[in-house]
N, C-alpha and C positions, 0 to 999 in steps of 0.2 A: 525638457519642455517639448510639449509636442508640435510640429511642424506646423499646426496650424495657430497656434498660440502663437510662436514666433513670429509667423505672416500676420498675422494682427497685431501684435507689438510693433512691427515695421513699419507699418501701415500706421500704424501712429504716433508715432516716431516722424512721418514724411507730413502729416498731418501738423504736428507741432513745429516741426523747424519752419515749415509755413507759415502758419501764424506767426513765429515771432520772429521772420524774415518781415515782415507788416507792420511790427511796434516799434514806436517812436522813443526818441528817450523819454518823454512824460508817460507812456504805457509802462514802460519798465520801472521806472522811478518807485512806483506805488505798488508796484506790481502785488496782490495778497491773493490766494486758494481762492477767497470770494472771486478774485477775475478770472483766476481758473475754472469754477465753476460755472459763470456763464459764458467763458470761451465752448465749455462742452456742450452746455445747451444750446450756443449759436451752431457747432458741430454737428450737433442731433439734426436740429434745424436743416440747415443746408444738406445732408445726403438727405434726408426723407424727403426733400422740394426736388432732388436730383435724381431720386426715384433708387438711391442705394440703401443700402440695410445698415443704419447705423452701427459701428463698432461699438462695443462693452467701455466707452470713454470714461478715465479713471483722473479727477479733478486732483488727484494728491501727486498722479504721475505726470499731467500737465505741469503741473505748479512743480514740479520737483525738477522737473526736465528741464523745464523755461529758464528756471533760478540755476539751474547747472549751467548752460548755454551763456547767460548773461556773464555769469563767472570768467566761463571761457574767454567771450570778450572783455575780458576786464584785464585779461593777462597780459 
């Protein structure tokens, strides 16, 4: 992987634990790729209003991530 590939994985990776440091248990409950996917467009969203260059946001890595994380806490 190239270094910078990594730095944008990371990058959203700090991006995701954020978000779902935010969700309730009624966010998670329901949680389906559909939320994942307008988590990325609210994502999009907010860096282009903050003036950053949106990252390559990947809705199955969201959604793969979150539903890992949720796991985690379940343990």
């Amino acid at each position: 992987m190239r270094q910078e590939e990594k730095h944008m994985e990371e990058r959203m990776l700090d991006v995701i634990v954020e978000i779902y440091n935010h969700m309730d248990d009624s966010d998670k409950d329901g949680f389906t790729l559909e939320d994942a996917e307008d988590m990325v467009e609210d994502q999009i969203r907010m860096d282009k209003e903050a003036g950053r260059e949106p990252l390559a946001y990947d809705p199955q890595f969201f959604y793969d991530t979150i539903v890992e994380l949720m796991e985690q806490d379940a343990e």
